[in-house]
Each structure stands twice: as structure tokens, then as C-alpha cells.
C-alpha positions in Angstrom: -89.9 -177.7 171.5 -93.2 -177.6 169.5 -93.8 -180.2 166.8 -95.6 -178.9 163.8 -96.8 -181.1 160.9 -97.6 -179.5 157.2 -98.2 -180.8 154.0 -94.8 -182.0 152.6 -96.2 -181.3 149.1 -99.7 -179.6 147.7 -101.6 -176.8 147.6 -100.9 -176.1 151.5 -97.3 -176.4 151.5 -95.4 -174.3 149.7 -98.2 -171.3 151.5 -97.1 -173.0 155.3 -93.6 -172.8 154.6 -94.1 -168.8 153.2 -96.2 -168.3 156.3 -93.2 -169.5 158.5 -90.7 -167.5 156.7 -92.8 -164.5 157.5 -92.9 -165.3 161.4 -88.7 -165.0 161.0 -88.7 -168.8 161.7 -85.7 -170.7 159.5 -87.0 -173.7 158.6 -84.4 -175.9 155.6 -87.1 -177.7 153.7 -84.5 -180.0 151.9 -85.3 -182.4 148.7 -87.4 -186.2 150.5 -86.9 -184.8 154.0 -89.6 -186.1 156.3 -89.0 -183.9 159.2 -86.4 -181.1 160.0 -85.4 -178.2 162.9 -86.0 -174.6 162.6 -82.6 -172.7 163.2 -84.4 -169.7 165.1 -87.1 -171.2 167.1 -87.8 -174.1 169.4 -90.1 -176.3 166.5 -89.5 -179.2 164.9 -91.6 -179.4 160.9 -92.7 -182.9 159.9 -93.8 -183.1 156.5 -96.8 -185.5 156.5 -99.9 -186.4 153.8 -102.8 -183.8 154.7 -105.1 -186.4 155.1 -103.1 -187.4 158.0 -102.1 -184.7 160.1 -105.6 -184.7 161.8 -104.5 -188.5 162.9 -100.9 -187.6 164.4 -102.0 -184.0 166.2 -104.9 -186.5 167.8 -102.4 -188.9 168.8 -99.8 -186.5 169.9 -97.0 -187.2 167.6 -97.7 -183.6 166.2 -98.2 -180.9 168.7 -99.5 -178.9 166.1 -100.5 -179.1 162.3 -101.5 -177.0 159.4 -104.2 -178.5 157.1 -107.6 -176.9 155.5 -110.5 -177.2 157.5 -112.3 -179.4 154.4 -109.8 -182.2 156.1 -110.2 -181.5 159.7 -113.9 -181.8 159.3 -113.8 -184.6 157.2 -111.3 -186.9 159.9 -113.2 -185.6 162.6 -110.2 -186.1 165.0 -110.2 -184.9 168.5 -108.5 -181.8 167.5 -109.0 -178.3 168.2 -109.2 -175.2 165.6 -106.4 -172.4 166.6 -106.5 -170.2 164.0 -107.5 -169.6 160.9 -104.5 -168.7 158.2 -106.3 -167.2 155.3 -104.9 -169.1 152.7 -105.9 -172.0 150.9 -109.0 -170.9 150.2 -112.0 -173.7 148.8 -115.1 -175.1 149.1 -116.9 -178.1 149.7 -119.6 -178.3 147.1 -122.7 -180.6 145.6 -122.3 -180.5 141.8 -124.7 -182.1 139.4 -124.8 -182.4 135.3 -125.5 -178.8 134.1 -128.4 -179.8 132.1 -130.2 -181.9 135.0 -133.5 -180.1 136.7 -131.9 -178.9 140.2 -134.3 -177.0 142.5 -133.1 -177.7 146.0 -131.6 -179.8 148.3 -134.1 -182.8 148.2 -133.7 -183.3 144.8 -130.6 -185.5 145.4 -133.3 -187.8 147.5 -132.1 -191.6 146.5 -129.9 -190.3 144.1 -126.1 -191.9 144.3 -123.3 -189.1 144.9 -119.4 -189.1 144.3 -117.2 -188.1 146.7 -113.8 -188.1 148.8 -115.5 -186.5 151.9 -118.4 -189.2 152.9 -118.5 -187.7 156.4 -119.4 -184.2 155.5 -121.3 -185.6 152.5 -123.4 -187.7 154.9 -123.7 -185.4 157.2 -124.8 -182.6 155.5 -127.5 -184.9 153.9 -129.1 -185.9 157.4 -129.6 -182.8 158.5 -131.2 -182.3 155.5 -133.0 -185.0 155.9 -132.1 -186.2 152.3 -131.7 -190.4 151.9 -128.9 -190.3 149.4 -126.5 -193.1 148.3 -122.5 -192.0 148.7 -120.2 -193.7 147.0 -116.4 -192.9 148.0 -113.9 -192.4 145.7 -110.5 -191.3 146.0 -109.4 -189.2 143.1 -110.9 -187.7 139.6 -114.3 -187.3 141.1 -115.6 -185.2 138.8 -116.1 -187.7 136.1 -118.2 -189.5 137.9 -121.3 -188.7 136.4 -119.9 -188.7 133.1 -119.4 -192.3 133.1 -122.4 -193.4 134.6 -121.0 -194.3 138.3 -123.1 -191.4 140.2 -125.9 -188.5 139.4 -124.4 -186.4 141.0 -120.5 -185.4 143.3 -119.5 -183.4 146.3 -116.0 -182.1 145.5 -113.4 -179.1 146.4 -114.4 -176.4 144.8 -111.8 -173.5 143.6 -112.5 -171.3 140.3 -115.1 -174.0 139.3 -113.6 -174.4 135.8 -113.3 -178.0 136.3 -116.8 -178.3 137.0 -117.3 -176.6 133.9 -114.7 -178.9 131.8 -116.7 -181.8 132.9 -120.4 -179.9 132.2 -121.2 -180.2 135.8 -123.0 -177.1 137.7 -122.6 -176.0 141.5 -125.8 -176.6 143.4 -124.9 -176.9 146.8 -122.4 -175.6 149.5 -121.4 -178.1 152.2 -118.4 -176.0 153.7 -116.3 -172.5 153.1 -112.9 -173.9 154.0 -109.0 -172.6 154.2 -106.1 -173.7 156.0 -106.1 -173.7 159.8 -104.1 -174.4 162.9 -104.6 -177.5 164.5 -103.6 -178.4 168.0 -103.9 -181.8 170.1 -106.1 -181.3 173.8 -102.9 -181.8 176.1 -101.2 -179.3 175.9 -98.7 -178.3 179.1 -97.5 -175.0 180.2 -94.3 -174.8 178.2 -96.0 -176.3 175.0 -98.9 -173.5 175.7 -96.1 -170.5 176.2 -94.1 -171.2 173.0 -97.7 -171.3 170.9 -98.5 -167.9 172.2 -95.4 -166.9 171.1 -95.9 -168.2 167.5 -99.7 -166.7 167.7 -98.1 -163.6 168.1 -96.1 -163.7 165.3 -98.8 -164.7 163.1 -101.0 -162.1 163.9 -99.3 -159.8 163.2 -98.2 -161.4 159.5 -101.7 -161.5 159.1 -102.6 -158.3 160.6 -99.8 -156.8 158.2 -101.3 -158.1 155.3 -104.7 -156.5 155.5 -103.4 -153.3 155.9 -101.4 -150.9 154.1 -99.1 -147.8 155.2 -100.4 -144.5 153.7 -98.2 -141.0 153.0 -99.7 -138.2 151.2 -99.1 -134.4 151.3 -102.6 -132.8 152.7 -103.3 -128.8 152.5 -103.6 -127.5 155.6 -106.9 -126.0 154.8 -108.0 -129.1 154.1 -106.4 -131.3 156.8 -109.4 -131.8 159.0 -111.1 -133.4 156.7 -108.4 -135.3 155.1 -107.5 -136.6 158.7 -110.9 -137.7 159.8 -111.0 -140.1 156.5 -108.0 -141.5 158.1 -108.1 -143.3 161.4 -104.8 -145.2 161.4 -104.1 -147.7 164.2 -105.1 -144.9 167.0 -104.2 -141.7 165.1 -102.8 -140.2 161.6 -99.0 -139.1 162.2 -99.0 -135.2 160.8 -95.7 -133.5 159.7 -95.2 -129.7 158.2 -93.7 -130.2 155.0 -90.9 -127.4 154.0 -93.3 -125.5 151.9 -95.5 -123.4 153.6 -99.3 -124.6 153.9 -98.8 -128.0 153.2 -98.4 -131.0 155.9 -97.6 -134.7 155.1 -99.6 -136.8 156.6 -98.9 -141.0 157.4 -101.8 -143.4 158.4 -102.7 -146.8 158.0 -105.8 -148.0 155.7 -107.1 -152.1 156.2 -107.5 -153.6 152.8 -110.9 -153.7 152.8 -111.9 -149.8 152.7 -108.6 -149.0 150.7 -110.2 -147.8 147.3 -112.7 -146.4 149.0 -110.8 -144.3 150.6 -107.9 -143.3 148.2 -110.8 -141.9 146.1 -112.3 -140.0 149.1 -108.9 -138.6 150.0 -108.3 -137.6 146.6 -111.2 -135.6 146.1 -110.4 -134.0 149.5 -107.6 -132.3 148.1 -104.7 -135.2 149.2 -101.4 -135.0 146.4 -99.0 -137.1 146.0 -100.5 -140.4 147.8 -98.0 -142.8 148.2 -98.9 -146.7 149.2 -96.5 -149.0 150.7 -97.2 -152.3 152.0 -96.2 -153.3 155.6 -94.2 -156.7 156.4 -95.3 -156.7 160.3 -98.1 -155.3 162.2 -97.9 -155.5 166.1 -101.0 -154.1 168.1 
């Protein structure tokens, strides 16, 4: 049985337990519950701080654990990066008073900066090879500056309206983060066979939602075309529809080129386009 530790409340959590449901594992997530058994699937959940599950995946207790990279960084446990789950998405940013001179990096030199994330902080200012002064803080960073304690934070960054609420300005980016699968370094053969098996099932969550399934009714005078604007996982499926001329034809389009190509197709003479999204995608 694998052991997987996520958030037990926070941004990451209630995304984890979505991500689970997805993979068809049943997992009861009950009211103070620090640890339960999916119904489905050999894995035990426990339902930790994030700030710790680096600690218990190094140590063993957790097998695995789902936390964003911003913390996995920041613990700098011995730890290794599975996967990353696309969700959960921040960034680890330098902020300073939006009316202070900023023109790069050494600007900050022997300046004091706020922050829950010294370690990245400290690091990102030696390679820079910037002598600032860090002060660690636990919460409310961003009013740091406002009440005279630093000149300047490094804080998760989302929308940046909090930034803005507190008339500080985004100057520099530390780290691009989103949640990730964790894993400790010992890992036997069973341990290793039953993650595969979960690996599998997320890619092809994830692979499901980049992609949508495509139906439209094509001309046949026009069909070459139309099908060469649509690769699909090897091949478009193409079907004669009951009136004569006319073929339906099925494909699937990633995410990204989507709008692209709907408007391409369109103007290639496609009708009737419809667009339906796909719950698994298995390679």
C-alpha cells in the first residue's frame, strides 16, 4: 500500500482530492480526519500541514506527497520531483513599494527584505551576488514595508492584487511554481509498481484535460482539407452521413491550438462543429 500525504486544508487540497476522484480512486475525506483508506486502491491519504510533507516523504512516513514546488524548494528535503500536476499555479516574487526607483536586481544591495521563504530568498540573492538582509516572517508579509520592518518582500504571488492593495510592485521572479508529486529515495519494487500504476492514471486525467473531442459534418469536396487541419491522436475518424456529399468527421484538438483551429475549419467549409470535453485520455 502506498502512503500519500496532501494538504488537509488550503489552496492544494480540495484540487488533490479532485485530482484523486478523477484517477477513480475513493478516498472519504471526513470532517478532523488526519488520515484515511481509499476504498478502490491500495493508498492510504494523510492529511498533513504543507509545510510539512517535504519533512515526512524524507523520513518515510509518507511514501508520497502532494505540495507546490514553492515548498519543496523552500525545505529542501531529500525528496524527488515525480510529476508535475498543473494546478495550483503561483509564483515566488520580489516586490517593492510601487513608487520606489527599481532598476534591477542589485538594487535590493543591503536593503532588508520580508519573507516566509529565506532559503530561496537567500539563494536567489547569492547567485546574484546581491548582500541583502532577510528577515523571516511567518504570515501577512506584505505589510511589511508599510510599517517600516523591511524595504522590500519576496512573497507568493497569484493575481497580484494584493500587491496592489498594499501599493507594492512586482520586480523580481524567484520561482514559477504549482503543485507536484513528491516521492521519498527508497522506494522497493512493489512501492515502485503501484506508482506506475497511479502515473498512469494521472496522465491520462491530465492528458484528457488538454484536449478536447471534435465532431463536425465536412463536405466531401472539401474533406481533404478539412482533415489535414485535423490530426487527432494518429488519424481523424470519417463517417458518410445519410445525405449524399456530406461525411462527419471525429478528431481530437489539444487545448492549446483549439481556436485556432475551429476558425480554420470553419472557413474550410466544416458545419455543425460540435465540442465535447473528454474525462480520460489513454495513449
Amino acid at each position: 500500500m502506498l502512503k500519500l500525504a496532501i494538504q488537509k486544508s488550503g489552496r492544494l487540497h480540495e484540487d488533490s482530492m479532485k485530482l484523486l476522484k478523477e484517477c477513480g480512486i475513493s478516498v472519504s475525506n471526513g470532517a478532523n480526519k488526519l488520515k484515511t483508506e481509499a476504498t478502490n486502491f491500495p493508498l492510504q491519504v494523510f492529511f498533513l500541514r504543507d509545510d510539512d510533507i517535504p519533512q515526512y516523504v524524507e523520513d518515510g512516513v509518507a511514501d508520497l506527497g502532494i505540495a507546490g514546488e514553492n515548498v519543496v524548494y523552500e525545505k529542501n528535503k531529500s525528496v524527488k520531483v515525480v510529476e508535475q500536476l498543473g494546478f495550483g499555479g503561483c509564483r515566488l516574487s520580489i516586490a517593492v513599494p510601487r513608487g520606489e526607483s527599481y532598476k534591477h536586481i542589485q538594487s535590493l544591495e543591503g536593503k532588508r527584505i520580508a519573507t516566509s521563504y529565506p532559503f530561496l530568498t537567500r539563494q536567489y540573492l547569492e547567485r546574484n551576488k546581491v548582500n541583502a538582509e532577510i528577515h523571516e516572517i511567518s504570515g501577512s508579509v506584505e505589510i511589511a514595508p508599510g510599517i517600516g520592518l523591511s524595504d522590500a518582500i519576496c512573497d507568493l504571488v497569484s493575481s497580484g492584487s494584493t500587491l496592489l492593495t498594499n501599493g507594492l510592485k512586482e520586480v523580481e521572479t524567484i520561482l514559477q511554481s504549482q503543485a507536484v508529486l513528491i516521492r521519498h529515495n527508497s522506494f522497493d519494487l512493489v512501492q515502485q509498481q503501484l506508482l506506475d500504476k497511479l502515473l498512469f492514471r494521472i496522465h491520462a486525467v491530465r492528458k484528457a484535460k488538454n484536449n478536447k473531442y471534435v465532431l463536425l459534418n465536412a463536405p466531401n469536396n472539401k474533406l481533404e482539407e478539412i482533415i489535414s487541419l485535423l490530426p487527432g491522436m494518429k488519424s481523424p475518424t470519417v463517417l458518410p452521413l445519410a445525405e449524399e456529399g456530406w461525411s462527419s468527421v471525429h478528431s481530437v484538438l489539444s487545448e492549446d491550438e483549439f481556436w485556432d483551429k475551429i476558425e480554420r475549419l470553419k472557413d474550410a467549409g466544416a458545419q455543425g462543429i460540435l465540442v465535447v470535453p473528454i474525462e480520460k485520455m489513454v495513449m
